[in-house]
N, C-alpha and C positions, 0 to 999 in steps of 0.2 A: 483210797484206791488200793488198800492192802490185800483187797481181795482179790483181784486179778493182775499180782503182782509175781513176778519170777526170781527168786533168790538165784544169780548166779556163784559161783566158787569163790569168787573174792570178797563176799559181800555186797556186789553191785544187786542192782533191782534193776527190772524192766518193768514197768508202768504199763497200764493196759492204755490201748488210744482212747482220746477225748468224747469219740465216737460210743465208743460202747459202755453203755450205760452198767454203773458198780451199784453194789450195796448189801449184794449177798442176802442171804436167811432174814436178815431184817425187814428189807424190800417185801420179801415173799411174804410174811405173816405179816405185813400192815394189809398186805393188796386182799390177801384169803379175806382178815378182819373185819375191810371192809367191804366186802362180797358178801359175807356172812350176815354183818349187821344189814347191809341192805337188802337182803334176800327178806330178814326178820320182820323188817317193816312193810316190806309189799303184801307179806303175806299174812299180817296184822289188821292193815287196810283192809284187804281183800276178805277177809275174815268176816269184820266189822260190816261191810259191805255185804254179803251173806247173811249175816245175821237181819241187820235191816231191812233185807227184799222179802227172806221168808216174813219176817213179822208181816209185813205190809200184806204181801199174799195170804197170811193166814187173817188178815183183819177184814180183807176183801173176797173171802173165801165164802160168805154167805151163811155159813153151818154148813157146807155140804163138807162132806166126813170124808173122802175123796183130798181133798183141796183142803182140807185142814191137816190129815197123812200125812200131805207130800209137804210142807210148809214145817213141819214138826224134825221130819228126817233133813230137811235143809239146814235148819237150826242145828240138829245134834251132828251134821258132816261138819259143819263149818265151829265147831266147837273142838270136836275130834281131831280135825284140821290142825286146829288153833294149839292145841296141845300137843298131836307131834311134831309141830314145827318146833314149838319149844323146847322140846326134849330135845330134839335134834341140834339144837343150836347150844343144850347145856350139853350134849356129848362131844359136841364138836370144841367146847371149852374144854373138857377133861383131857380129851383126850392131847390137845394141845400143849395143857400145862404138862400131862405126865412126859409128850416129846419134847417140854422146854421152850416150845414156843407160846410169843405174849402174842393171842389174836386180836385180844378186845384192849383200847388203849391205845397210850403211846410209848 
């Protein structure tokens, strides 16, 4: 509870009520961390998912050169995709350690 605590003059403390939930900076980068992490996995899946439909559509696609296009650029979005989420997610590490906070972990 030292985070939402009152040094008065003599050395007394006021204690925050039982009510309001403590934990400071801590609290906050596990909650980002794991926001973060789960955002990385939905959009991993989803990714993986994408990937799958195009193949399928382009297996089903007959030859026509149309429908094999759109099946190829589905692949390379969801690729594209897949890599700047990960950038994303290794910036959002840098940038973390350089402010000192631990997002991934405990």
């Amino acid at each position: 509870m030292k985070y939402l605590a009152l040094t008065l003059p003599n050395g007394q403390t006021v204690q925050a009520p039982s009510s309001v939930p403590t934990g400071g900076l801590s609290k906050v980068s596990q909650v980002i961390g794991a926001a973060v992490t789960i955002m990385i996995i939905i959009t991993a899946i989803l990714c993986l998912f994408v990937i799958v439909w195009a193949g399928i559509q382009w297996t089903t696609s007959g030859g026509d050169k149309q429908k094999v296009t759109a099946a190829r650029a589905r692949i390379t979005y969801a690729i594209i995709g897949l890599i700047v989420a990960l950038a994303s997610f290794f910036f959002v590490n840098v940038l973390a350690n350089f402010f000192g906070f631990k997002v991934l972990g405990s």
